[in-house]
N, C-alpha and C positions, 0 to 999 in steps of 0.2 A: 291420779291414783289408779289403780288396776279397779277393772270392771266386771262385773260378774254376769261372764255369759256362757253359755254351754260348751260342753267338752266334749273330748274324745275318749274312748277307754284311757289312754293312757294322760291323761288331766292338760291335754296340750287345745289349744282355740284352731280351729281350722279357720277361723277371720281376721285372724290377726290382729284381735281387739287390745289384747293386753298391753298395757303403757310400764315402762321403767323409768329409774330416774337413776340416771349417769351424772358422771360429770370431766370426761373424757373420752378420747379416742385416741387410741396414738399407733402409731403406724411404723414398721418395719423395725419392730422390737425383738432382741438376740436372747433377752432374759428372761422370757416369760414363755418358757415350755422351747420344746425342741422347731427346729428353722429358723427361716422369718416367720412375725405374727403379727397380727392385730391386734392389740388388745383395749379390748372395753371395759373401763371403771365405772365401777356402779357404785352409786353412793348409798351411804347408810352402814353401819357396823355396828354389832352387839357387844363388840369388846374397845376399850378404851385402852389399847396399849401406851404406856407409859414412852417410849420410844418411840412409838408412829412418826414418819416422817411426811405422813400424806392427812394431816388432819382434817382436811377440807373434804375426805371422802368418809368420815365418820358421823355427823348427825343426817339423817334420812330425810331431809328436805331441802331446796335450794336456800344457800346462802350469799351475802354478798362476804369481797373481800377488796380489800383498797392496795394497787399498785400503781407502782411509779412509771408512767409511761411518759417518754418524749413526744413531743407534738410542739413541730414549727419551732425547732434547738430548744424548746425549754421545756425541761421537766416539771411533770403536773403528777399529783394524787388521783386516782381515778378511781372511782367503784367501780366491782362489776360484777355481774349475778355468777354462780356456780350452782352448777346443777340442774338438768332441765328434763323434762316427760318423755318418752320417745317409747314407741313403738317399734316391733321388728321391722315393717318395710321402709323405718329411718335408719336403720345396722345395717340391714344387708347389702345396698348398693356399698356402702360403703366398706365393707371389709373385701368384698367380689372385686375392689379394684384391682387388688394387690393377688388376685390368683394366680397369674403367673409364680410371682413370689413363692408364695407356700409350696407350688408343683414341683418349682427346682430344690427347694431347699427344703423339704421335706417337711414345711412348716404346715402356718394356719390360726386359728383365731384362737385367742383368749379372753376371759373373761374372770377380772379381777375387780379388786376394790379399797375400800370398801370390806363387802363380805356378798357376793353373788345371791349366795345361798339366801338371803333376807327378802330376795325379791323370787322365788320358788317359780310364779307362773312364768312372769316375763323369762325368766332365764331356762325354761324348759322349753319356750316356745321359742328361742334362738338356737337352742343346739339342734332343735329338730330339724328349722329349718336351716341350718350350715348342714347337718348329715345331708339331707336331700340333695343340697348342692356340691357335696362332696369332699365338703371341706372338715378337713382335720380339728377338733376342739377341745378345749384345755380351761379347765377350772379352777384358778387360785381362790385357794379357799383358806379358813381358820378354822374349818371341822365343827365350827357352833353353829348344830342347826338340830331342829326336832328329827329325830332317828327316822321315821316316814319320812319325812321329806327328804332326809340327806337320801336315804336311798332311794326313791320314785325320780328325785333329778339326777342324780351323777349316771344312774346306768345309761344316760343319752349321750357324754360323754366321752372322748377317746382317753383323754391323761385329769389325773387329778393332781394339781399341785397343792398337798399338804405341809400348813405351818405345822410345830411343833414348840413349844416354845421354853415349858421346863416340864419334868417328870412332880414336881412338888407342888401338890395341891394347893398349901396353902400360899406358896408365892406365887401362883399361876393367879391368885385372885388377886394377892396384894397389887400384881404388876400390872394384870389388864381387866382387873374389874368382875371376871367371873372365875370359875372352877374348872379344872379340864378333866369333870368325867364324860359329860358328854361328849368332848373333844374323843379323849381316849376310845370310847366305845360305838363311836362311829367308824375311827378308824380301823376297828380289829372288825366290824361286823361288814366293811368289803368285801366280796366274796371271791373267790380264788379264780374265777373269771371275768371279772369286774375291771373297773379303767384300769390303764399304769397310773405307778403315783410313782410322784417324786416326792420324797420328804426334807423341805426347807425347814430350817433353825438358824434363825437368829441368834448369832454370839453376844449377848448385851454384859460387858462387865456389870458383877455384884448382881449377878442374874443366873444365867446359866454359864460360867467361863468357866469354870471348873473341869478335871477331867471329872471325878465322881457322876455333875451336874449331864456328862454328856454319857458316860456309863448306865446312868439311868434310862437318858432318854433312848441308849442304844439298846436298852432292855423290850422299851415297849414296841421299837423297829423292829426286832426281831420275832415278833410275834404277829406281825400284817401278813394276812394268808394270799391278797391279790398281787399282782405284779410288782413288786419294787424296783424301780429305773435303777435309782442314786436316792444318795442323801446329799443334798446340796446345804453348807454350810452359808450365813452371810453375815459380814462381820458390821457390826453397829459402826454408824455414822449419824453425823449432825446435821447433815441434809435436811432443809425445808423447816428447820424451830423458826425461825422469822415467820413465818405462814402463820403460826399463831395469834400475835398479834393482828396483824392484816388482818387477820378474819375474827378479831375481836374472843378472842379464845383467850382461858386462862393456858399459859405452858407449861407442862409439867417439869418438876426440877428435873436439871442432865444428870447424868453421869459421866464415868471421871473419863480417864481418855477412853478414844476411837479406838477398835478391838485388834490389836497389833497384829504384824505377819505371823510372830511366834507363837502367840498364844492361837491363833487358829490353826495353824500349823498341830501344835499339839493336841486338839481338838477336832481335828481332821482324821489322826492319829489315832485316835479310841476306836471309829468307825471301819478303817483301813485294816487295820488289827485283827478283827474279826470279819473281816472277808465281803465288807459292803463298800460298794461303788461310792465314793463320795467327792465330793468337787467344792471347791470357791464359787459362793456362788455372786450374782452383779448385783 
């Protein structure tokens, strides 16, 4: 667990005492902010999306989960722990391999989950040290975080990738467990020199698939005062429901099919319409 030891004015550890808990690394990633990137899954989430296709990065402590791995031709069930303590000078060699990388292709690190933002120190005390190093960084986020903290961490930041997920309060709670005012009013209180953001949305039929559903949402984009990239659409898929079991998870019930080309097409279409960058996103 993170330790309580003295700080800098700006709430960062110059000893690099502060511990996170990931439960990834993954390396020369296209989708997760602009170039190649690195990005680090931090585990633990506030929100319970109905959809998640990464459940293993939503309870905030390590877990086990049972896969089938081959050993000596025959397949065996195996436990195996997810999620482990780590430290910045456990990140940093390892994203530093891949510099070259970022330099040509304009990329750099990310830091996804999960929900970043839940771990405040650890994760202020890796952007600080990627800036030193020079390195370009990028924060996917869900926007649930105490208004202090959203903004004391993201201005260390180069890009913010913001989810969005519906304009309707009360099915923002039905679907992921809370409310998105606070969502909402972190995001309008970026300031107009503040990171870029991309704003990601999820197409989840009987969600947000509607044009109305994306009308709305197109209401409250147009009110973000700091740099808007794009607005990256990503259409629902079934990826990773098996993970639930394995990790001894109840599943939440699906939905009916995977979010067709047309119907995001048409919802790409609201965006486009009124004169914002929007894209497919991975």
């Amino acid at each position: 667990m993170q330790t309580e030891i003295d700080k800098d004015q700006d709430g960062v550890s110059p000893l690099h005492m502060e511990k996170g808990l990931i439960f990834d690394i993954r390396r020369y990633s296209v989708h997760d902010g602009p170039g190649i990137r690195t990005t680090v899954f931090f585990k633990g989430c506030p929100l319970n999306c109905v959809w998640c296709h990464n459940p293993e990065s939503i309870l905030p402590q390590p877990q086990k989960i049972r896969r089938c791995r081959t050993l000596n031709g025959k397949q065996r069930i195996l436990e195996e722990e997810i999620g482990r303590w780590v430290g910045s000078r456990d990140i940093l060699p390892e994203v530093l391999k891949d510099r070259l990388f970022y330099e040509e292709s304009k990329g750099g690190v990310t830091f996804s989950g999960g929900e970043p933002l839940g771990q405040p120190g650890f994760l202020t005390e890796l952007l600080v040290r990627c800036r030193e190093e020079g390195l370009h960084t990028a924060i996917d986020t869900s926007g649930y975080a105490l208004e202090d903290t959203f903004s004391k961490v993201t201005q260390h930041t180069d890009v913010l990738l913001f989810d969005l997920k519906t304009a309707d309060k009360r099915k923002h709670e039905e679907y992921t467990g809370v409310d998105n005012a606070l969502i909402i009013r972190n995001l309008m209180n970026l300031p107009a020199d503040g990171p870029e953001v991309y704003i990601r949305i999820p197409v989840i039929p009987g969600v947000n698939n509607t044009t109305r559903d994306m009308v709305l949402l197109r209401e409250i984009v147009s009110r973000v005062k700091t740099r808007l990239i794009r607005v990256d659409l990503l259409p629902f898929h079934r990826l990773g429901r098996q993970k639930y079991e394995a990790l001894g998870m109840v599943s939440p019930a699906g939905f009916g099919p995977e979010t067709s080309p047309k119907v995001l097409e048409q919802m790409m279409q609201v965006f486009a319409e009124a004169g914002f960058p929007v894209k497919k996103g991975g």
